[in-house]
Each structure stands twice: as structure tokens, then as C-alpha cells.
Phi, psi and omega in degrees: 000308175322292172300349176276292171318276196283008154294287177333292172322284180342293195298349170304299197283003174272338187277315177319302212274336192242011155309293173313289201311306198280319181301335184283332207264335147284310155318339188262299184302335182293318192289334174285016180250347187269354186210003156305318168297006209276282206279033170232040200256320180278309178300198269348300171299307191283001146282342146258028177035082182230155164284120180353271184334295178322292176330308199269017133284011180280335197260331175295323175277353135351275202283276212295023140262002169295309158334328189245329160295336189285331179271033186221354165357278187342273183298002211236299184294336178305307197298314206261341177092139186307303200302319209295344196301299184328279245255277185322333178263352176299295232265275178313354182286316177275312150322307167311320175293324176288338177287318157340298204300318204300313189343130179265348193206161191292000208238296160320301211289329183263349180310296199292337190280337180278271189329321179295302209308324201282347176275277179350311186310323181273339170296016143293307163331307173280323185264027142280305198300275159344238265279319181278344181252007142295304209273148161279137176347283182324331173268020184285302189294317164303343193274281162309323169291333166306328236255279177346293194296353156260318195289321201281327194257332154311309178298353176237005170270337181313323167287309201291331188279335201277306185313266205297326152295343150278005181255333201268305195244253187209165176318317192295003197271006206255327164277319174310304165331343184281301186338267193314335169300300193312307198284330174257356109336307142344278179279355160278324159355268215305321189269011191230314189251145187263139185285161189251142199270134190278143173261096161289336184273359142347107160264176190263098155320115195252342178299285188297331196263003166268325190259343150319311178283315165297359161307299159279336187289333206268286194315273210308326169298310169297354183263291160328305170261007187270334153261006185256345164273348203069022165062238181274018160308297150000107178272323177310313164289316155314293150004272203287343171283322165295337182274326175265018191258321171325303182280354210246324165276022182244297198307294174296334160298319171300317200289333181286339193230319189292130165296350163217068194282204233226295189291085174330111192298327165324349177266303171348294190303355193275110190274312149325316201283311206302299206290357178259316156312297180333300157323302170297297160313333173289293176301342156282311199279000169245332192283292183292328165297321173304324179299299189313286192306299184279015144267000159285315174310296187313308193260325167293321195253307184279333163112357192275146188263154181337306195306298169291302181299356164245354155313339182295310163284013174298300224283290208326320156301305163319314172270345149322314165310304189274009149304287153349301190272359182282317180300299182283356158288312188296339190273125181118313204262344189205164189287140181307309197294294188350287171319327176271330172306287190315339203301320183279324185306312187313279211286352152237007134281350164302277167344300197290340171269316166311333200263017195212001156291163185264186162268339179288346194307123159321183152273345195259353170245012189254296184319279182310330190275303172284341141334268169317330200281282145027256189313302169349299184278356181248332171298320146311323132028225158325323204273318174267008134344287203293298197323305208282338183264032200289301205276346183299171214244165198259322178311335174264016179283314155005270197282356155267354169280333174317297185294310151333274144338286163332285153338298192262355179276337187286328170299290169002283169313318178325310206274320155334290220289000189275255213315327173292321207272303202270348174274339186292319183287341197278302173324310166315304154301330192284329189297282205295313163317283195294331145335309180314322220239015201230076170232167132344354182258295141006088174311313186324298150351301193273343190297138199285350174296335184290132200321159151320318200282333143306047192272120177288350184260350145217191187309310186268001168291280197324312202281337174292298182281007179283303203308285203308294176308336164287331172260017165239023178268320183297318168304314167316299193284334167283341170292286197299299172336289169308343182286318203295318173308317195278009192261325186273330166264002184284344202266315175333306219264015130301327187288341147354294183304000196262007170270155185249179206250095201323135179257151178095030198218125179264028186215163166247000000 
């Protein structure tokens, strides 16, 4: 009896490791696929003759159609069984990559990133779900800090393998690089994970799940074309602001009155859960925009080739990691809500020393500032991962990891399409200033330390000192940008208090 039982035991913990192994290694490729272009961002444009605005639709239109397929996961794994979604979406995930790489034109490229994003979607979700009903309850924080360390440690590793590979091959190998990860994610699938018993009689809200999705789709647009339209200048923005104030107050009124809405009302009711998307949405909009802006900083304003801006930003992954393994140290021992508050106190002192560099900022102080930034991001984590899923029902976990997902990849996009908008505008006025203020009158102008080579009296002076005022208008707009983050994780980290802390319990 004894040797049947620990055969058993074996045979768990063999299904368990490699359930983990394969679930880590699809989540990780996916989520690097979501922030490896950030730094192959300039070769792109300049290889698909695209315009800045243009360009960073290669990475918004990712997140809204990940976002808006992510939200129909739930029903989508009832209806088809958890495993086949998996696979299927593995399998289009990777096609879609090799079409990326292929891609001729800035039009081809969101064609394929948008198919990439919607094949992507379910799998974070699903593989959080796989990971907690691996695991016994008591182990949910470990279980997420395992789970944690590809979604967290990816996104920022994600610039640097992307950063070595435009500089060694070319931008496409930065979609290629997926394939054999995708593939071996796959076959771990199909031989390791169990299918989930199907719900056909489930119907599908299509009501809740259209105005949801025009909802989200209508915000990235607007967000996305509202400075290159002139914002509420626009009858085309206006247009489109009334369509998400429209669709987003639909949505909720159905969910609120329909007997089988798109949303399960147990989740509503979850106040941790609810108060945890939020947390979760703050947190896609601070993590991808800093992936976006400091390798645009590094190689547009400081001046650094692709290879060195994305070693640079390696330490910034190293603290995540130990963010991460400090957050499973820490479970059990400190209030979860704390651990998240410094997490944001972190990720906005980061924010606040980036925002007060220069074109000139050392490597070693670009090196600490991302270093912390990190440690933020790995703190946070773990602890609302568990918290916000404490109180939940093991049935509804699908579709709150769904939601989950959704939240911070949607913030993600938000957070692109906010910090491109402010950079764009900034850049603009700061240009037209200090241009305003670079004449022959301009005592500034005679001091003898500014290079020779600014002579203003020819041509090739002017074209010289444009460039130098385009990278420190362009320097400007990134300085705001980081103002704006750290302002945004500082507001974060009173509102912490408002989770509440499971009772009876010293651990998440």
C-alpha cells in the first residue's frame, strides 16, 4: 500500500513538474513576444518606411486584439475544452510569427500582430489556471511566484534577446525566435495536459461580449490617432469618445440585468478580485510603457547602438527576478497589501530618478534606476496575483484569470498609446521652442564652450545644431513621460489599502 501511494505521489509530482515546465515555457515565449519589438522599434520604421505614431502600432495593435479575444477565453475553453484552446492557440500563435517576420509593409505587419495578438490571447490565462489547479491551495503563492517568474522576467528580457538579434540578423528574427519555444510548449501540451470537461449548454453573450470588445477597440483608437487628429479638435475623436462612453455603459448595464451575462456576476461580487483588475491594469500601464520609452531613450536621445541599450536594460530583469524571489520569501511573513505598496513605492522611485536624467546620464546610473524599477515589478506580483484570487471559486478561475490577463495586457496597450502621445506632443513644442530661441540674438548662442561646429552662419552649422535640438526636445518628451509614471505609481500605492487581507489566514 505504502509503494502504491508514493508511485502515486511520484507520478503527481512528475505530472505537476511538467505541466510547470511546459506551461512556463508558453507563457514566456508569448509574453516576450509582446515586448521583444519595443527595442527592434526603430529598424522597423526605418525599414518599413513608417512613421514614430505608425510604428508603435505594430505593438498597440497586439494588445487590442489580444484584449478583446482574451475576453471571450472563459467560453471559449468551456465551449472547445481547456486543452484544445491551448494548442490551437499555440499552433496560430506561431504562424502568425513567421508571417510577422515576413511582413513588407507597416499595413502587412499590424495585419499579422493583430492575428498574433488574438491567437495569443488565451494563453496566459489558461496557463495561470493549469498552474493553480496544479498546485494544492496552500501552495498558490508558489505556485504564482513559479508562474510569476516568465510573465515578469520576460517582458524585460524580451528587449535584450530582441536588442541581439537586430543587431547579429535582422528586426524579423525578433518574430522568428518564437517558433521552437511555441513548439515545445505544444508537445508538452498535447502529452502532459488534461482536457477539461465541456460546457455546451453555456451560451455565448454576444451582446456583452460586442460591446465590450468595440468598447476596447474604440479607446486604443482613440488613444492612438488623438494626437496626430488634434484630440477633441477632431469631430473623428469626438466620434469615437462617445462610442467608448456609449459601449462601455451598455456593457455594463447588460451584465447588470442579463440572467447569463459575459461576465459571471460572482466575479463582480468579489471585491478583492474587482479591486485587483485595477491593480492589475496600473500595472500593464507601468511595466510596458517603461519597456517601450527606455530602449527609445537609450538609442534615440543617449545615443547607444541597439546591442548596448539592450544590455543595459538586463539589470532591470535581474530585479525583477529578485523581486519575485524576495515576494516568496516575504509570503506569509508581511501583509501581502504592504509588499505591494513598496512594490509601487519602488517602481516610483525608479520612475523619479529616470525623470531627472539627462542626454548625458551615466550607464551606472541608468543601470540603478532600472535595477529598481524591477525590484517594483517583481514585488507586486506575487502577493496580488494570490490575494485578489483568494476569495474566488475554483470554477470561476478560467474566467478570472481571463480577466486578469486582459486588465494588465490592456493597460499595456493604454500605457504604449498614453507615453507615444506624450512623447510625441512634447517632442513637438519642446522643438519649436528651443528652435524659437536658437538665433544670433541669443546670448546663449556666443558662449565659447558650445562646439565649433554649431556655426549658424552656414548650413551645414544649422543642420548640425537642428539635429542637437531635435534630440533634446526628444529628451524632454522622455523626461515627461517618466514624470508621468512616477506620478501614476505614487497615486498607486495609498489605494493598496483598500484590499482587503484574507482573515484567518497569515499567508496568500
Amino acid at each position: 500500500m505504502t509503494s502504491l501511494t508514493g508511485s502515486g505521489e511520484r507520478t503527481e509530482v512528475f505530472q505537476r513538474n511538467m505541466i510547470t515546465a511546459s506551461v512556463m515555457m508558453a507563457t514566456t515565449v508569448v509574453i516576450i513576444d509582446m515586448t521583444i519589438a519595443t527595442i527592434a522599434l526603430p529598424h522597423m520604421q526605418g525599414g518599413l518606411s513608417a512613421s514614430q505614431d505608425q510604428v508603435s502600432w505594430v505593438m498597440t495593435t497586439y494588445f487590442m486584439m489580444q484584449a478583446i479575444t482574451m475576453s471571450a477565453t472563459g467560453w471559449l475553453a468551456g465551449r472547445f475544452g481547456r486543452k484544445h484552446l491551448y494548442i490551437l492557440s499555440l499552433v496560430g500563435f506561431a504562424v502568425c510569427s513567421v508571417l510577422s517576420g515576413n511582413a513588407t509593409s507597416i499595413e502587412e505587419i499590424m495585419i499579422y500582430r493583430g492575428l498574433q495578438g488574438m491567437f495569443s490571447a488565451p494563453v496566459v490565462p489558461i496557463s495561470q489556471a493549469l498552474m493553480l489547479d496544479s498546485y494544492p491551495r496552500e501552495r498558490h503563492a508558489q505556485a504564482m511566484s513559479i508562474w510569476g517568474i516568465g510573465v515578469m522576467f520576460a517582458p524585460v528580457m524580451g528587449p535584450v534577446i530582441g536588442g541581439w538579434l537586430t543587431d547579429e540578423y535582422s528586426w524579423r528574427w525578433v518574430f522568428y525566435v518564437s517558433m521552437p519555444f511555441s513548439l515545445l510548449g505544444i508537445l508538452g501540451a498535447i502529452f502532459f495536459i488534461r482536457e477539461t470537461p465541456k460546457n455546451l449548454e453555456r451560451k455565448f453573450d454576444w451582446f456583452g461580449f460586442s460591446a465590450l470588445a468595440i468598447a476596447l477597440a474604440a479607446t486604443q483608437f482613440l488613444l492612438d490617432r488623438g494626437e496626430s487628429e488634434g484630440w477633441f479638435d477632431s469631430d473623428l475623436i469626438i466620434t469615437t469618445g462617445v462610442i467608448v462612453a456609449l459601449a462601455f455603459y451598455l456593457f455594463v448595464a447588460h451584465s447588470a440585468t442579463t440572467k447569463n451575462p459575459f461576465i459571471s456576476l460572482g466575479i463582480l461580487k468579489d471585491r478583492n478580485y474587482m479591486l485587483g483588475l485595477l491593480f492589475m491594469f496600473l500595472l500593464g500601464v507601468l511595466v510596458l510603457s517603461m519597456n517601450v520609452i527606455m530602449p527609445l531613450f537609450l538609442q534615440n536621445a543617449r545615443g547607444y547602438p541597439i546591442l548596448t541599450a539592450a544590455l543595459v536594460m538586463m539589470p532591470r530583469g535581474l530585479g525583477s527576478l529578485f523581486g519575485l524571489v524576495l515576494a516568496g520569501q516575504l509570503s506569509g511573513k508581511m501583509d501581502p497589501r504592504l509588499q505591494i505598496a513598496i512594490g509601487f513605492a519602488s517602481t516610483a522611485y525608479s520612475a523619479w530618478l529616470f525623470s531627472t536624467f539627462t542626454t548625458d546620464v551615466g550607464l551606472w546610473a541608468f543601470i540603478f534606476a532600472a535595477f529598481f524599477n524591477g525590484i517594483g515589478i517583481g514585488l507586486i506580483f506575487v502577493p496580488l496575483t494570490a490575494v485578489s484570487f483568494w476569495t474566488l471559486p475554483v470554477d470561476l478561475r478560467t474566467e478570472a484569470s481571463t480577466f486578469t490577463s486582459l486588465f494588465r495586457n490592456y493597460g499595456s496597450g493604454i500605457g504604449v498609446s498614453i507615453v507615444i502621445s506624450v512623447l510625441s506632443r512634447t517632442q513637438s513644442t519642446s522643438h519649436a521652442y528651443l528652435a524659437e530661441r536658437t538665433n544670433p540674438y541669443n546670448e546663449v548662442m556666443k558662449e565659447p564652450h558650445l562646439p565649433l561646429q554649431w556655426d549658424i552662419f552656414t548650413v551645414e552649422g544649422l543642420r548640425l545644431l537642428d539635429a542637437e535640438v531635435t534630440r533634446q526636445a526628444m529628451a524632454i518628451g522622455f523626461l515627461n513621460d517618466f514624470k508621468l509614471i512616477f506620478i501614476g505609481a505614487m497615486i498607486s500605492v495609498p489605494l493598496v489599502m483598500l484590499l482587503s487581507r484574507p482573515k484567518g489566514s497569515e499567508t496568500v
